[in-house]
C-alpha positions as CSV (number, residue, x, y, z in Angstrom):
1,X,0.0,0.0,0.0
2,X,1.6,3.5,-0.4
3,X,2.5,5.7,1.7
4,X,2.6,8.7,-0.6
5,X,-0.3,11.4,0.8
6,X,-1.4,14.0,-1.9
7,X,-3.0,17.4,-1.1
8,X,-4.1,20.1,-3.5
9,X,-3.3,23.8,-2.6
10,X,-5.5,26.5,-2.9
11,X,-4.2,28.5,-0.5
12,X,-0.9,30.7,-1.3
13,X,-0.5,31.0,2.4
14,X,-0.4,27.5,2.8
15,X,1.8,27.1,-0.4
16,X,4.6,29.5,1.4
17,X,4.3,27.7,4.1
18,X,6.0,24.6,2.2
19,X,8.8,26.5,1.0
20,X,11.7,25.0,3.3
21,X,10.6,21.5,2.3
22,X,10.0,23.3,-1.4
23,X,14.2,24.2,-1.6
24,X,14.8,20.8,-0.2
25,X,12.9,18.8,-2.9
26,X,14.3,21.4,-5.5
27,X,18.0,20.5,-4.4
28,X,16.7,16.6,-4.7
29,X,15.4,17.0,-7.7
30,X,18.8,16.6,-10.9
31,X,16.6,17.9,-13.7
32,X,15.6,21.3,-11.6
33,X,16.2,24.7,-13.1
34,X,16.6,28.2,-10.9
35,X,12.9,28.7,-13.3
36,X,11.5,26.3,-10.3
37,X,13.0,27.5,-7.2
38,X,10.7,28.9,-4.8
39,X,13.1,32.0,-5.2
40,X,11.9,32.3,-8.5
41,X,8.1,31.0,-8.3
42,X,6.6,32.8,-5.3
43,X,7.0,36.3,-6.0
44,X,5.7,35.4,-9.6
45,X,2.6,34.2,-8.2
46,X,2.6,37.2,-5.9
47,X,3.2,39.5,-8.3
48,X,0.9,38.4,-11.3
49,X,-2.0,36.0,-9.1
50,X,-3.2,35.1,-12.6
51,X,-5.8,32.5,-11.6
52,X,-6.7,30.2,-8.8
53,X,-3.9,28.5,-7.1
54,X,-4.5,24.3,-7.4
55,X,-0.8,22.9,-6.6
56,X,-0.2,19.4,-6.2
57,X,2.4,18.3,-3.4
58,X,2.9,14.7,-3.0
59,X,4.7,14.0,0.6
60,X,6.3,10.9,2.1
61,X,5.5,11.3,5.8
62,X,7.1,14.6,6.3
63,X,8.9,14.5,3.4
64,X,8.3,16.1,0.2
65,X,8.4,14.2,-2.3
66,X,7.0,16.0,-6.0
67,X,5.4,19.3,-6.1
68,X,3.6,20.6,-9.2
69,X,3.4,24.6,-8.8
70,X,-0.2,24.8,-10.5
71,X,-2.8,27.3,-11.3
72,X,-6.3,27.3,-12.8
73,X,-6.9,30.0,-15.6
74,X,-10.5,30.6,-16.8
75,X,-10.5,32.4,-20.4
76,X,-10.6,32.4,-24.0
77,X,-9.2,29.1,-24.1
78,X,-11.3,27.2,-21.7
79,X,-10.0,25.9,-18.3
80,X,-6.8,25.4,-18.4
81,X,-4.3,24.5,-15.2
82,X,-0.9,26.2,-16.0
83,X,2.5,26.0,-14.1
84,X,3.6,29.1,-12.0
85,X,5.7,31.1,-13.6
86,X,4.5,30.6,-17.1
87,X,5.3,33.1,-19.5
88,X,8.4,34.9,-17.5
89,X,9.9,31.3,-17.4
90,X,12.1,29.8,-19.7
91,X,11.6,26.9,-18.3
92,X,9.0,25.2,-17.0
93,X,8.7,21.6,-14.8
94,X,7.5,20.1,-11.7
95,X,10.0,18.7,-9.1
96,X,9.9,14.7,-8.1
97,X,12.1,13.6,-5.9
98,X,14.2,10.6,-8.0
99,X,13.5,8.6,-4.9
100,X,10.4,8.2,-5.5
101,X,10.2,9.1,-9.6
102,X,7.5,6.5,-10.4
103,X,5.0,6.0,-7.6
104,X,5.2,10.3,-7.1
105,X,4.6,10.7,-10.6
106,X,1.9,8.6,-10.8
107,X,0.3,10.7,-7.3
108,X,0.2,13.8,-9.9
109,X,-0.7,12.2,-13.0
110,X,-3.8,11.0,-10.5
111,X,-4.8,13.8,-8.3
112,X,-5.0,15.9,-11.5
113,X,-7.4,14.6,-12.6
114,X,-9.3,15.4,-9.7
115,X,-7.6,18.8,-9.0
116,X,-10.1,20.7,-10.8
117,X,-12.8,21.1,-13.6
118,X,-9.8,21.7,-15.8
119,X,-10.3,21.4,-19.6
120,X,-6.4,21.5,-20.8
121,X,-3.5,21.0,-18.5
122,X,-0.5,22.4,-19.9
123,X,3.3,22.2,-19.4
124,X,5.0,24.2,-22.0
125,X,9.0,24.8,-22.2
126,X,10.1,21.8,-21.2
127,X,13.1,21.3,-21.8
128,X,14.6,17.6,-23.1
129,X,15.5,16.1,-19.4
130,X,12.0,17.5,-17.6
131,X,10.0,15.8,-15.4
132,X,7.0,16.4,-16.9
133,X,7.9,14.9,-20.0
134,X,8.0,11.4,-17.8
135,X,4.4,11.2,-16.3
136,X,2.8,8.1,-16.5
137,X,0.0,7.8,-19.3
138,X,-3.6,7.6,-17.5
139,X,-6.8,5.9,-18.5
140,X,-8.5,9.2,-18.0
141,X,-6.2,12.0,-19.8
142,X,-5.1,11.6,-23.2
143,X,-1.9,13.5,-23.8
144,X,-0.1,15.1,-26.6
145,X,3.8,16.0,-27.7
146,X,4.6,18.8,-29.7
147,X,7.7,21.8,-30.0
148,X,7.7,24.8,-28.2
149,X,10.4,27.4,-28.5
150,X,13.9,27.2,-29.7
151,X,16.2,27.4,-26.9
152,X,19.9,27.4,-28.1
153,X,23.0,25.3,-25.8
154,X,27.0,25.9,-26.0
155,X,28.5,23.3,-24.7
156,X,31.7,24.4,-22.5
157,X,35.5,22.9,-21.8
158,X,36.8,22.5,-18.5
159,X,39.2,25.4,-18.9
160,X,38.6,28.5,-20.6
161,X,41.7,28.1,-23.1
162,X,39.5,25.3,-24.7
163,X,37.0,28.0,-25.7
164,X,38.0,27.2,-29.2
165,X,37.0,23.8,-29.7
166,X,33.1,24.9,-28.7
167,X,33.4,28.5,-30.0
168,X,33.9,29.5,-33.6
169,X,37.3,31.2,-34.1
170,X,35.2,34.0,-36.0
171,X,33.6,34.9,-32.7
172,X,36.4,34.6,-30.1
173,X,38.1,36.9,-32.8
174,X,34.7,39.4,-32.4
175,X,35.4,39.6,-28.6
176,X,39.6,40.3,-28.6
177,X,38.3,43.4,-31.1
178,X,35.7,44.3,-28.9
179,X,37.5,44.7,-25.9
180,X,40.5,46.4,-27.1
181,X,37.9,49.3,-28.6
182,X,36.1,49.2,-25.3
183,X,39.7,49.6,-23.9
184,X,40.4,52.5,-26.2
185,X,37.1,54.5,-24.8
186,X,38.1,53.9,-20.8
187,X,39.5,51.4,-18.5
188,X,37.1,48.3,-18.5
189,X,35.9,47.1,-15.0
190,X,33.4,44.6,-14.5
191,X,31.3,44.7,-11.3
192,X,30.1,41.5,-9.9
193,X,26.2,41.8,-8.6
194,X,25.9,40.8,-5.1
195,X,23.8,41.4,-2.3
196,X,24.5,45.4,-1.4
197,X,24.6,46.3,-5.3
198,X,22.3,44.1,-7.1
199,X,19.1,46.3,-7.0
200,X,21.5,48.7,-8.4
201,X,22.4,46.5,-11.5
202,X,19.4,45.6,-11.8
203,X,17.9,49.1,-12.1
204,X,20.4,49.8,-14.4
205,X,19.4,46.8,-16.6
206,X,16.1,47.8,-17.4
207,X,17.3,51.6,-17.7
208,X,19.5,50.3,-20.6
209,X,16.7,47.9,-22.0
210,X,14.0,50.4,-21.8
211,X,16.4,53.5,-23.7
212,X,17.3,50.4,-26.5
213,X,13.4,49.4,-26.9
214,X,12.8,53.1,-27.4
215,X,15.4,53.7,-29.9
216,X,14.2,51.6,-32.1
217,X,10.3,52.8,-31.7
218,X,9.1,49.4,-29.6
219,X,8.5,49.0,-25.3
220,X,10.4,45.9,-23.8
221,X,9.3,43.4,-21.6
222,X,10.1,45.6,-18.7
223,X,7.9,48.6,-19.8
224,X,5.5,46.4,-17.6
225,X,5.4,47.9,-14.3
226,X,4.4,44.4,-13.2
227,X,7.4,42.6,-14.8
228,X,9.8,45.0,-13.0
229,X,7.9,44.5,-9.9
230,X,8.5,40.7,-10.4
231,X,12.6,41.1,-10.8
232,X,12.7,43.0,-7.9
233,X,10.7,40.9,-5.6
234,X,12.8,37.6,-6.8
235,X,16.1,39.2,-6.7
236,X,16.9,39.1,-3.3
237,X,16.3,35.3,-3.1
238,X,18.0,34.5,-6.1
239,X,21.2,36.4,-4.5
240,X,20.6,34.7,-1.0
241,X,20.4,31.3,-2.9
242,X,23.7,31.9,-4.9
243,X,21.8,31.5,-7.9
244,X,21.5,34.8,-10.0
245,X,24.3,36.1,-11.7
246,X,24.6,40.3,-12.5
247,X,27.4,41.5,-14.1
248,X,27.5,45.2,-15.1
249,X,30.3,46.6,-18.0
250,X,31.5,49.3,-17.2
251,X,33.5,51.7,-19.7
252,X,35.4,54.7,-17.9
253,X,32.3,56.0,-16.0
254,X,30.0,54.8,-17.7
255,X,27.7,51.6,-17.4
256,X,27.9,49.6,-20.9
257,X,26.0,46.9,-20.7
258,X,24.1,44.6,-18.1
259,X,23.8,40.6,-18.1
260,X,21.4,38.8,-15.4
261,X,21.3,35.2,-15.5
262,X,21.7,32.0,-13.5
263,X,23.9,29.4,-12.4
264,X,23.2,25.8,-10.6
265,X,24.0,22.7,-11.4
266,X,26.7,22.8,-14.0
267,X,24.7,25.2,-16.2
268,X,24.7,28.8,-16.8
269,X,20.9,30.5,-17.8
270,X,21.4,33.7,-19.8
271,X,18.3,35.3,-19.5
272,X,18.4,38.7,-19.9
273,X,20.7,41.4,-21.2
274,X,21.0,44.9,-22.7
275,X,24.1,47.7,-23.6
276,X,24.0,51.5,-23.9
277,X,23.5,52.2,-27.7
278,X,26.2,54.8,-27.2
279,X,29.0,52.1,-26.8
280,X,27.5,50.0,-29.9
281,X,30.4,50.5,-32.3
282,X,32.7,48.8,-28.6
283,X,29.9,45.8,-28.9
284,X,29.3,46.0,-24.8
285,X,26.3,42.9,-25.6
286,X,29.6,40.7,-27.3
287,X,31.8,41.9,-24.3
288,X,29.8,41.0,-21.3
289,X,28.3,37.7,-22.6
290,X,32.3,36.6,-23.1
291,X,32.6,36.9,-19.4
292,X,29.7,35.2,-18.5
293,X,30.6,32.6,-20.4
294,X,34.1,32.4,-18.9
295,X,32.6,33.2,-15.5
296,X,30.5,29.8,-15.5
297,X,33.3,28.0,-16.7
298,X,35.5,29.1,-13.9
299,X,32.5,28.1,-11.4
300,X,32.4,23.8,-13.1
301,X,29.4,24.7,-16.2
302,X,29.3,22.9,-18.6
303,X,26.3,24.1,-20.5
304,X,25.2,27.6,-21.3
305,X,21.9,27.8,-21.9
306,X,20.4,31.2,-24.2
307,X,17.3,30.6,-23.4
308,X,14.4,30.8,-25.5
309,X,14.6,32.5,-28.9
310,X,16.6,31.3,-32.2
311,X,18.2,34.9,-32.5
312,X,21.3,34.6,-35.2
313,X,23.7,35.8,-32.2
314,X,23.4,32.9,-30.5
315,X,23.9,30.6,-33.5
316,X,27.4,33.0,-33.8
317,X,28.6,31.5,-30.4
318,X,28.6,28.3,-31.2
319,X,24.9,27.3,-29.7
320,X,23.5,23.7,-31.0
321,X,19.9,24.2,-31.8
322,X,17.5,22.4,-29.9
323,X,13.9,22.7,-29.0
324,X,11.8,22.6,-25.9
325,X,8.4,20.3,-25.8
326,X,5.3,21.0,-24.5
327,X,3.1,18.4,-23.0
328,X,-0.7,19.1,-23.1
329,X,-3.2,16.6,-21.1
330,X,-6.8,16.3,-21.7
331,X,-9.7,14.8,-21.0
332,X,-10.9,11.8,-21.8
333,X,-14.5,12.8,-21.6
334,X,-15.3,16.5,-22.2
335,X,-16.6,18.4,-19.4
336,X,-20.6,19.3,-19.0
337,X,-21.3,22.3,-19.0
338,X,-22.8,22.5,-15.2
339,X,-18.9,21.5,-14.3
340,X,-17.1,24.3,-16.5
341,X,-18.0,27.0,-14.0
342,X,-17.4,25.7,-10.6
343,X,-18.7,27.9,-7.1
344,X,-16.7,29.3,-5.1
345,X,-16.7,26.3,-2.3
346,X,-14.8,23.9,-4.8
347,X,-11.6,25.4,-4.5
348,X,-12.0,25.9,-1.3
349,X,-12.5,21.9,-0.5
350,X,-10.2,20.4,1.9
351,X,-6.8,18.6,0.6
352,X,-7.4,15.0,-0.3
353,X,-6.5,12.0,2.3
């Protein structure tokens, strides 16, 4: 008989209260991304509330076990239950502990089916190692494969003077010119986020994102008061976690460009970046990439991930293609239409025994 216990949250109180067993299962869990850290997730949901909460935790006793960070959405597209984090993550997946990979994954696959009066669960951006691309089949749900978004990988060496057997000579040939015209303009310094000056870098990230957008007529993702409300909510525990990485050009006095991404597990997340348009003849974009890239080799990475988007640039660093999967789930039977629209008192029902 198992000894697995599944409840569903509703609550986001109650789902904060799970974070310390959350950042345990997370570390558990080989195929995690920083995109799934409570770090990350919480002040998403805090932020953006896009729906009603309806997470699935799976626990072994007191032990955690598989978490699936869930929400119901009711729009256009029907009822759909959606991962937290959807849409300002590159990356999305539910944590199972490999301890207990089958019989927990077979818990999630089960309780959503009772979770809700969903119409479409959706896991989008999986990438090729996710968990979610690993639940069980169920007589109830039919599911479906299909490719999301490009999301480019350079493979790294174990030393930085093997840059050239992943790297095409072309671009390592880009950076040397770049940095000795950056050197021409001003002494180069790069400053390292951290705890005192990240909300600092961070502000001067979307400064420089926001004056590129504009220059070329269009409003970034961080013209959303929301979005920057997000960054600087998740900051802070993406510092304290050791996971974010900032790192600010600067260019005499002046700040040149801006990278923020991540770092765990052997892999380095470049997820967003911008330059001053003045310095774009110095390539500042070219300049502070290189030392990311150098930076996560230095710390054991052996992948750098660009993150979604097929953009040319990344091809230029010697990126392989490759393509996240998303994994829809569906009824078997289609709702009725007295179940579509459910009262209030169903989400508030009490977890399941």
């Amino acid at each position: 008989m198992s000894s697995l216990v599944t409840q569903i949250i509703r609550d986001p109180a109650s789902l904060a209260s799970e974070i310390p067993a959350w950042w345990e299962l997370w570390r558990r869990s080989p195929q995690a991304t920083p995109f799934q850290s409570p770090a990350w997730l919480m002040p998403g949901w805090d932020v953006f509330a896009p729906g009603q909460l309806c997470s699935i935790a799976v626990c072994e006793g007191p032990r955690l076990v598989a978490l699936a960070p869930l929400y119901l959405e009711t729009g256009p597209l029907g009822l759909r239950l959606l991962p937290l984090g959807i849409g300002i993550s590159d990356y999305c997946d539910l944590l199972i502990d490999p301890a207990f990979q089958g019989e927990a994954a077979e818990a999630v696959v089960s309780t959503l089916n009772r979770a809700a009066p969903w119409e479409i669960c959706e896991f989008p951006e999986l990438a090729p190692d996710a968990a979610a691309l690993r639940l069980p089949p169920s007589d109830a749900l039919s599911s479906a494969l299909s490719d999301a978004s490009a999301s480019p990988v350079l493979t790294l060496p174990d030393r930085i003077d093997g840059l050239a057997e992943h790297v095409p000579r072309l671009r390592l040939r880009q950076l040397r010119r770049a940095r000795a015209a950056a050197a021409k303009k001003g002494e180069i310094v790069i400053v390292v986020g951290d705890a005192d000056n990240s909300e600092g870098l961070l502000g001067e990230l979307i400064r420089l994102q926001g004056a590129r957008w504009k220059e070329n007529g269009q409003s970034g993702v961080s013209a959303d008061r929301r979005v920057r409300e997000f960054h600087a909510a998740a900051l802070p525990g993406l510092i304290a976690a050791n996971l974010a990485r900032l790192y600010a050009l600067m260019i005499g006095d002046a700040v040149a460009g801006v990278y923020y991404g991540f770092l765990h597990r052997g892999r380095a997340y470049a997820y967003l970046q911008s330059y001053d348009v003045a310095f774009a003849d110095e390539s500042p974009g070219l300049i502070v990439t290189g030392y990311a890239i150098e930076e996560a080799i230095r710390e054991g990475a052996r992948e750098f991930h660009f993150l979604r988007g097929d953009e040319q640039y990344k091809l230029e660093w010697g990126a392989a293609p490759r393509r996240n999967r998303i994994r829809v789930f569906s009824r078997q039977r289609p709702l009725r239409r007295d179940q579509s629209q459910p009262h209030q008192s169903r989400f508030l029902s009490p977890p399941l025994p």
